[in-house]
N, CA, C and O atoms as a GROMACS GRO file, in nm:
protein
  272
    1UNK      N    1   1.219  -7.839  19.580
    1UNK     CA    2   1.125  -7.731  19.599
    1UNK      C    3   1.185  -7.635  19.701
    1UNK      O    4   1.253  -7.680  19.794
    2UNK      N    5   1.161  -7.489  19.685
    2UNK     CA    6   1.214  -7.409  19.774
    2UNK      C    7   1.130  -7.287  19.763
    2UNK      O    8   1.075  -7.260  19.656
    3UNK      N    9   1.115  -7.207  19.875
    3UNK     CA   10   1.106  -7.118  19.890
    3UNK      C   11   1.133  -6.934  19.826
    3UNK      O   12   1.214  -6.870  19.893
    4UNK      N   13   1.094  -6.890  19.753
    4UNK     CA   14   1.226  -6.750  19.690
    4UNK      C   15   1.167  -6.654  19.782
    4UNK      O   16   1.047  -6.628  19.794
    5UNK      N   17   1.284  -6.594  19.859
    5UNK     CA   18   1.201  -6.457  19.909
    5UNK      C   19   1.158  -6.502  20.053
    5UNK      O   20   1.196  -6.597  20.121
    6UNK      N   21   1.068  -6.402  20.078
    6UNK     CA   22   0.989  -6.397  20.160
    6UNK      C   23   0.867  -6.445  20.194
    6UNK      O   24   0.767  -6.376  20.174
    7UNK      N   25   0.860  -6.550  20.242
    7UNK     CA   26   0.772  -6.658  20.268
    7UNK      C   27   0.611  -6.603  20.283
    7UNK      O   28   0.622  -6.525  20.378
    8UNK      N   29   0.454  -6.599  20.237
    8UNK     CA   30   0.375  -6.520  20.276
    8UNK      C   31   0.237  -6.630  20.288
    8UNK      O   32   0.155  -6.675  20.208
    9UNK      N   33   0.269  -6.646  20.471
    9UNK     CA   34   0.185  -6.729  20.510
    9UNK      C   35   0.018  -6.677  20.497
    9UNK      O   36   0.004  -6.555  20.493
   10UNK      N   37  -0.110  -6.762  20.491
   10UNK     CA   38  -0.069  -6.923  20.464
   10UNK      C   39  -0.028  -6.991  20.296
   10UNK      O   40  -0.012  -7.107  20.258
   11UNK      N   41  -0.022  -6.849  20.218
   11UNK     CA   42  -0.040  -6.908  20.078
   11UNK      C   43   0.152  -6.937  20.032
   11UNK      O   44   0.233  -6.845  20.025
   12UNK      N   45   0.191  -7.116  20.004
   12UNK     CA   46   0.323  -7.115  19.998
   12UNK      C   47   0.324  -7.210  19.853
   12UNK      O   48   0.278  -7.314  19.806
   13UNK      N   49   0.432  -7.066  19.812
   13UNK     CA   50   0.500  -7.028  19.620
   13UNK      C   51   0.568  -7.109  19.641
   13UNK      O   52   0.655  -7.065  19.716
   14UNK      N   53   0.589  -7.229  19.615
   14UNK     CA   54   0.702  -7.327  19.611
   14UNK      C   55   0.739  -7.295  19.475
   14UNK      O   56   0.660  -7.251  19.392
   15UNK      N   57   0.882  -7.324  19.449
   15UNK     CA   58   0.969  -7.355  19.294
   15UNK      C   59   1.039  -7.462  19.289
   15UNK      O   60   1.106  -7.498  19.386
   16UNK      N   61   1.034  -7.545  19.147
   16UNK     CA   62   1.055  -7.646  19.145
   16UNK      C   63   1.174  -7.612  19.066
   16UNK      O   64   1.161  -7.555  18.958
   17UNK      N   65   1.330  -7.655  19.130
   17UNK     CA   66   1.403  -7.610  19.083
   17UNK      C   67   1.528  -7.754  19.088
   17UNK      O   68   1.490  -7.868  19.116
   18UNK      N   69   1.671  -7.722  19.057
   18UNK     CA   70   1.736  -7.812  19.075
   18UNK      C   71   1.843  -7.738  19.193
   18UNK      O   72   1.901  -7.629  19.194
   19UNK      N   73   1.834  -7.894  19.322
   19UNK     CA   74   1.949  -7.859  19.373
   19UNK      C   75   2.085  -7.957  19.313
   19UNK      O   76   2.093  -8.067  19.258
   20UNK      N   77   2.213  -7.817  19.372
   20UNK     CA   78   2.315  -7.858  19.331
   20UNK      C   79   2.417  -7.899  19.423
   20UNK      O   80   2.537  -7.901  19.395
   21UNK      N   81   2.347  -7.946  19.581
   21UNK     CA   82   2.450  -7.975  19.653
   21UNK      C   83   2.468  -7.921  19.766
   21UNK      O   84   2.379  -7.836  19.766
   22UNK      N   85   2.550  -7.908  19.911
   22UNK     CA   86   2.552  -7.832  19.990
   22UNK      C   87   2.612  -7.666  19.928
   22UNK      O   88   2.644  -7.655  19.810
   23UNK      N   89   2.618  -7.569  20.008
   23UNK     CA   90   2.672  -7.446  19.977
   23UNK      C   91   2.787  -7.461  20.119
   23UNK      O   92   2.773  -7.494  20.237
   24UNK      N   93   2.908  -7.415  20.031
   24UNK     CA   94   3.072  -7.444  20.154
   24UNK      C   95   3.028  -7.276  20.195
   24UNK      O   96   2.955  -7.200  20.131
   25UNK      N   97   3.089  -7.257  20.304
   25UNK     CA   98   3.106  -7.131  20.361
   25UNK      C   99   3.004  -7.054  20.348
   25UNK      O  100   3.042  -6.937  20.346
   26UNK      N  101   2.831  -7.067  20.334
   26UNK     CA  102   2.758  -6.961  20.291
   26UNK      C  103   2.675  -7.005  20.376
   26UNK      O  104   2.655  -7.126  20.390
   27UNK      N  105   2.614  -6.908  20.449
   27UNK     CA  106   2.532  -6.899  20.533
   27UNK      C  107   2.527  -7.040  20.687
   27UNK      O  108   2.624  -7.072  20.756
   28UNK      N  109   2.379  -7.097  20.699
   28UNK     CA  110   2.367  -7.196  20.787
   28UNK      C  111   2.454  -7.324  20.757
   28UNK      O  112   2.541  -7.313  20.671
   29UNK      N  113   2.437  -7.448  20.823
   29UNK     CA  114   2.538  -7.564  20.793
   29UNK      C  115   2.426  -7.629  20.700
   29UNK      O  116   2.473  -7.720  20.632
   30UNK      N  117   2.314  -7.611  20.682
   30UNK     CA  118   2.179  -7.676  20.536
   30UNK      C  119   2.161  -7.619  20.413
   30UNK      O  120   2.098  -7.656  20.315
   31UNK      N  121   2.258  -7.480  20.446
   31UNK     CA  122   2.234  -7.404  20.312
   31UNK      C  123   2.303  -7.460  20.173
   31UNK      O  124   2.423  -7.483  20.163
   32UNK      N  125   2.194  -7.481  20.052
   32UNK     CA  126   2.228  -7.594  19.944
   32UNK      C  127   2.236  -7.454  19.828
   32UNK      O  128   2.164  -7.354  19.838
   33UNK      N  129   2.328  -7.474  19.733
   33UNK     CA  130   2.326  -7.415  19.588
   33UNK      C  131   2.199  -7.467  19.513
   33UNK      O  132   2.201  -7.590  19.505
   34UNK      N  133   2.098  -7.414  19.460
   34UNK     CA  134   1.991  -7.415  19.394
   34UNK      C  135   2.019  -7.347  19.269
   34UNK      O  136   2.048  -7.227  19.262
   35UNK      N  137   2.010  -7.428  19.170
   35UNK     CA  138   1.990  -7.372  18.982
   35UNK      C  139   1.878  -7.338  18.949
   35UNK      O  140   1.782  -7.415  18.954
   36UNK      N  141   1.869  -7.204  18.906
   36UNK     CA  142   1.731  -7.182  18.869
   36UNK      C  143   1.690  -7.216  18.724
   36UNK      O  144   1.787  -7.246  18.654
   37UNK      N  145   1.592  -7.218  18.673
   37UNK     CA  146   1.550  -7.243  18.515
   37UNK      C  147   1.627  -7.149  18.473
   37UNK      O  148   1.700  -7.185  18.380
   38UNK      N  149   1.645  -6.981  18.526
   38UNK     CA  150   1.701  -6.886  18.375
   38UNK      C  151   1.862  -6.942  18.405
   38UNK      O  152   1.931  -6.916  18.306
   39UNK      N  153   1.942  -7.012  18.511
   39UNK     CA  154   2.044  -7.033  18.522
   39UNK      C  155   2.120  -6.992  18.581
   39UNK      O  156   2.239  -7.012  18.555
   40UNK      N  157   2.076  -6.916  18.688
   40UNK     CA  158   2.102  -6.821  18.766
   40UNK      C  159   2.177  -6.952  18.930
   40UNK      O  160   2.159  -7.074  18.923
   41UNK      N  161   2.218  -6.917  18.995
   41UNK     CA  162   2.287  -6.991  19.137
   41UNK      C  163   2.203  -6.907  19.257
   41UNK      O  164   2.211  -6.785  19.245
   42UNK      N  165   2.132  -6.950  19.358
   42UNK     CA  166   2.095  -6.911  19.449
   42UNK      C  167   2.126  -6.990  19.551
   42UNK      O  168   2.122  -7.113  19.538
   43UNK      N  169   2.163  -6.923  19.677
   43UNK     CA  170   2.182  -7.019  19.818
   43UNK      C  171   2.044  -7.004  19.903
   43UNK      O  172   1.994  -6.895  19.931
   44UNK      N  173   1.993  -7.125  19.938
   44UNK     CA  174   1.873  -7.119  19.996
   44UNK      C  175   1.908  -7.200  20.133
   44UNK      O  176   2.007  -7.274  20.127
   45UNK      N  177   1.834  -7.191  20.260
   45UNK     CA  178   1.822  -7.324  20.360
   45UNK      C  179   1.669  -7.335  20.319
   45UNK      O  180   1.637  -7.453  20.315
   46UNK      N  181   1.570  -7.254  20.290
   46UNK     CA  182   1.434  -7.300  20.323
   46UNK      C  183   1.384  -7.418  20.194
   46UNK      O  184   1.303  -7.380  20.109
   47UNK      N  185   1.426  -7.518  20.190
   47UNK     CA  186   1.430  -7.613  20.054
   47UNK      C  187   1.348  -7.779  20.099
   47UNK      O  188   1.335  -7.803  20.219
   48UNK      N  189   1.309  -7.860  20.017
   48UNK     CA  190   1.284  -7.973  20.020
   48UNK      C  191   1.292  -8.060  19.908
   48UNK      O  192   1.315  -8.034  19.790
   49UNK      N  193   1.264  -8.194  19.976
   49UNK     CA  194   1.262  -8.261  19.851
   49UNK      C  195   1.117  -8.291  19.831
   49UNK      O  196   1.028  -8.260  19.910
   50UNK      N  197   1.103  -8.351  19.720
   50UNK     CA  198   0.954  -8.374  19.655
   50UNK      C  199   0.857  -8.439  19.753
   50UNK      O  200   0.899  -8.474  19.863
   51UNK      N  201   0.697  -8.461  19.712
   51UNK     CA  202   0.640  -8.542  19.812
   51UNK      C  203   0.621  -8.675  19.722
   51UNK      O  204   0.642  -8.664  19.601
   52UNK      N  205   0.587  -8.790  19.771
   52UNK     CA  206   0.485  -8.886  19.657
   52UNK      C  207   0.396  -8.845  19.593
   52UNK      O  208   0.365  -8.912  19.494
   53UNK      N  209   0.329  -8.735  19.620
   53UNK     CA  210   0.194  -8.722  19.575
   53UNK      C  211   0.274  -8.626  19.442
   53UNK      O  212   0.236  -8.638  19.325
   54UNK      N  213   0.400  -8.525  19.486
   54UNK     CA  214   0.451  -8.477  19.337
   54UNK      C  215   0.485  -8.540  19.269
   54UNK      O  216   0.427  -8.543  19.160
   55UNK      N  217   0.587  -8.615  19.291
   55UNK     CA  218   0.683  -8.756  19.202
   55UNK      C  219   0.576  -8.777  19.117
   55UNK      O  220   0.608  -8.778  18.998
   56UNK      N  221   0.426  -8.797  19.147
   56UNK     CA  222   0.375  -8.870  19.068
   56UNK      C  223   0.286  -8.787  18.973
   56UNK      O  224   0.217  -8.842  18.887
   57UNK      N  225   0.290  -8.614  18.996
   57UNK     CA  226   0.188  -8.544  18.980
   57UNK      C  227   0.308  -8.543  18.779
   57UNK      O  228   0.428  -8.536  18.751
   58UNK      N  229   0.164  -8.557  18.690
   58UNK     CA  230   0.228  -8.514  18.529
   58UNK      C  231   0.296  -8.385  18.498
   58UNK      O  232   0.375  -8.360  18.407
   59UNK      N  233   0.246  -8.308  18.594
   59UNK     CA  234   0.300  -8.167  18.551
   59UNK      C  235   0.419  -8.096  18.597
   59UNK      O  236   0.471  -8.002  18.537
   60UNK      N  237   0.467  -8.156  18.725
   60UNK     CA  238   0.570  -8.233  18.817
   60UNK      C  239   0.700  -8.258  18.714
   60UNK      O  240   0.799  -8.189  18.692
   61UNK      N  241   0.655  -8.393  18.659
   61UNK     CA  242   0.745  -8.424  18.589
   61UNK      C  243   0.728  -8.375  18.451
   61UNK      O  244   0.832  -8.352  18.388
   62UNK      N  245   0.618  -8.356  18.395
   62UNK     CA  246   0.681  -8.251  18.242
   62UNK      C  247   0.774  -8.136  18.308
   62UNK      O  248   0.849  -8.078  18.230
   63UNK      N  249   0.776  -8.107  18.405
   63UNK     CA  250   0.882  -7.992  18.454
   63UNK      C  251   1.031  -8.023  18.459
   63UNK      O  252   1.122  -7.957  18.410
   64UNK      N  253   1.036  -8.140  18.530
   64UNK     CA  254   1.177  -8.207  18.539
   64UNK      C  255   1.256  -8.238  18.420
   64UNK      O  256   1.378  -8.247  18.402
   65UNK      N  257   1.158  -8.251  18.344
   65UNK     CA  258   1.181  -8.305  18.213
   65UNK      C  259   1.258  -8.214  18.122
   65UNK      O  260   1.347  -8.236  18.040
   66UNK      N  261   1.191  -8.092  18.166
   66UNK     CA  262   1.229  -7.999  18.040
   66UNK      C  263   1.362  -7.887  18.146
   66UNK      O  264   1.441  -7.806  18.097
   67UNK      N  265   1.347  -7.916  18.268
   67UNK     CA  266   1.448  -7.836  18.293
   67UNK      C  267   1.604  -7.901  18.284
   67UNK      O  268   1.700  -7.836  18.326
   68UNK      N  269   1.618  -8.036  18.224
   68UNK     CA  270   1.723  -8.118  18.217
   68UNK      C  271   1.802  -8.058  18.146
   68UNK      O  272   1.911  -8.108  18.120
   0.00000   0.00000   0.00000
Protein backbone atom coordinates (compact mmCIF):
# COMPACT_ATOMS: atom_id res chain seq x y z
CA UNK A 1 0.00 0.00 0.00
CA UNK A 2 1.27 3.47 -0.75
CA UNK A 3 0.55 6.71 -0.91
CA UNK A 4 0.35 8.66 -4.80
CA UNK A 5 0.83 12.29 -4.57
CA UNK A 6 0.03 14.38 -2.10
CA UNK A 7 -1.16 13.04 0.98
CA UNK A 8 -4.79 14.89 2.04
CA UNK A 9 -5.22 14.57 5.68
CA UNK A 10 -7.48 13.10 7.43
CA UNK A 11 -8.99 11.26 4.36
CA UNK A 12 -5.92 8.51 3.26
CA UNK A 13 -6.14 7.10 -0.75
CA UNK A 14 -4.09 4.18 -0.16
CA UNK A 15 -3.13 1.94 -3.52
CA UNK A 16 -2.75 -1.41 -3.50
CA UNK A 17 0.02 -1.98 -5.65
CA UNK A 18 3.14 -4.26 -6.11
CA UNK A 19 6.42 -3.52 -4.58
CA UNK A 20 9.48 -4.30 -6.49
CA UNK A 21 12.24 -3.92 -4.08
CA UNK A 22 14.53 -1.18 -2.76
CA UNK A 23 15.16 1.86 -5.36
CA UNK A 24 19.50 2.12 -5.78
CA UNK A 25 20.44 5.76 -6.00
CA UNK A 26 16.86 7.42 -5.89
CA UNK A 27 15.89 9.51 -3.43
CA UNK A 28 15.86 8.50 0.69
CA UNK A 29 17.76 5.12 1.88
CA UNK A 30 13.52 3.46 2.10
CA UNK A 31 12.74 4.57 -1.19
CA UNK A 32 11.20 1.13 -2.92
CA UNK A 33 10.31 0.74 -6.90
CA UNK A 34 6.46 0.30 -6.89
CA UNK A 35 4.55 -1.38 -10.17
CA UNK A 36 1.56 0.09 -10.85
CA UNK A 37 -1.58 -1.90 -12.38
CA UNK A 38 -1.23 0.20 -15.90
CA UNK A 39 2.63 -0.86 -15.54
CA UNK A 40 4.03 2.07 -15.07
CA UNK A 41 7.51 2.17 -12.25
CA UNK A 42 7.14 4.71 -9.52
CA UNK A 43 9.67 5.49 -6.60
CA UNK A 44 7.83 6.01 -3.43
CA UNK A 45 9.22 6.15 0.53
CA UNK A 46 5.58 6.79 1.82
CA UNK A 47 4.65 2.79 1.44
CA UNK A 48 3.54 -0.22 3.67
CA UNK A 49 2.87 -3.48 3.99
CA UNK A 50 -0.63 -4.93 4.45
CA UNK A 51 -2.55 -5.08 7.83
CA UNK A 52 -4.29 -8.54 9.13
CA UNK A 53 -7.40 -7.08 8.93
CA UNK A 54 -6.43 -6.59 4.80
CA UNK A 55 -4.71 -10.01 4.23
CA UNK A 56 -7.93 -11.16 5.15
CA UNK A 57 -10.31 -8.52 3.63
CA UNK A 58 -12.01 -10.57 -0.04
CA UNK A 59 -11.61 -7.62 -1.97
CA UNK A 60 -7.96 -7.28 -0.82
CA UNK A 61 -7.24 -10.32 -2.29
CA UNK A 62 -9.55 -10.48 -5.47
CA UNK A 63 -7.05 -7.54 -6.10
CA UNK A 64 -3.84 -9.41 -5.65
CA UNK A 65 -5.18 -11.88 -7.58
CA UNK A 66 -5.84 -10.20 -10.64
CA UNK A 67 -2.91 -7.90 -10.55
CA UNK A 68 -0.54 -11.12 -10.85
Amino acid sequence: MYHQGMIDYPDELLHLEKCLGPAIDVGPAMTAKILQHNGEVVYCSSYRPLTIEEWADLFVQQNMVTFK
